[in-house]
N, C-alpha and C positions, 0 to 999 in steps of 0.2 A: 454342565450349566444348562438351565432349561431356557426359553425363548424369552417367559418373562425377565429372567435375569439379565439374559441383553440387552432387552431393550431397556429395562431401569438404571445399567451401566453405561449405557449409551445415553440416555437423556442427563446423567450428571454429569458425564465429559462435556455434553452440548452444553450446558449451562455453563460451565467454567470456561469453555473455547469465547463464550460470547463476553466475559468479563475479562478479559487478556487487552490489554492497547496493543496494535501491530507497530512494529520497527520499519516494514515496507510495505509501500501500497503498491499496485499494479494501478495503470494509468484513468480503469474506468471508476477503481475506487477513489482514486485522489482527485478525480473531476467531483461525483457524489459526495466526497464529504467536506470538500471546499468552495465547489460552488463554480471553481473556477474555470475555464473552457479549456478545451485541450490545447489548441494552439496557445493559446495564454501559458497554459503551463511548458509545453516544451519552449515558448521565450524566456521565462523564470529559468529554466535548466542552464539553457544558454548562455544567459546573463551570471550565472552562479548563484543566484538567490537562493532555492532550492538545491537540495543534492539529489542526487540517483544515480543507478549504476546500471548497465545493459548486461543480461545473463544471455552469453552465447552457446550455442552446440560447441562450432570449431573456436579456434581465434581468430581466421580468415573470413568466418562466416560476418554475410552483411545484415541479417536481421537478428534480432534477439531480443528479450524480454526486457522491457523497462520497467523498475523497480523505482518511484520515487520514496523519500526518507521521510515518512511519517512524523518525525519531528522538527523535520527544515520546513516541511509546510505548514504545522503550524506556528514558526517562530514565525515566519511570512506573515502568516495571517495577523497573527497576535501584533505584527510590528508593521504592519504592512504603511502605515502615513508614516513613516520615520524615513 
């Protein structure tokens, strides 16, 4: 396969990657596409509004990636005066 061909396989996987809706956001995404602040949203988490889930290394380990549910935030949104 020659260079051109990667790159024209590679620019139609990017097109398709960008027309995909994500299952989970990462915490700087779900600030940007809701507007809403972070402290705000780890209150939502809190509260159960929103769902999400922490991806750890260990099971003892104390930090880890938060994952909020790209569809609990926008029922949020979508319902948010109810």
């Amino acid at each position: 396969m020659n260079k051109l061909n990667v790159e024209k396989n590679t620019a139609e996987v990017g097109m398709v990657c960008r027309d995909l809706t994500p299952v989970w956001l990462r915490l700087p995404g779900a600030i940007q596409i809701s507007g809403i602040g972070r402290s705000r949203l780890y209150e939502l988490i809190r509260e159960q509004k929103i769902r999400s889930k922490v991806l750890k290394q260990r099971r003892d380990s104390q930090r880890g990636i938060r994952l909020i549910s790209y569809d609990s935030l926008l029922e949020f949104i979508n319902g948010a005066g109810e």
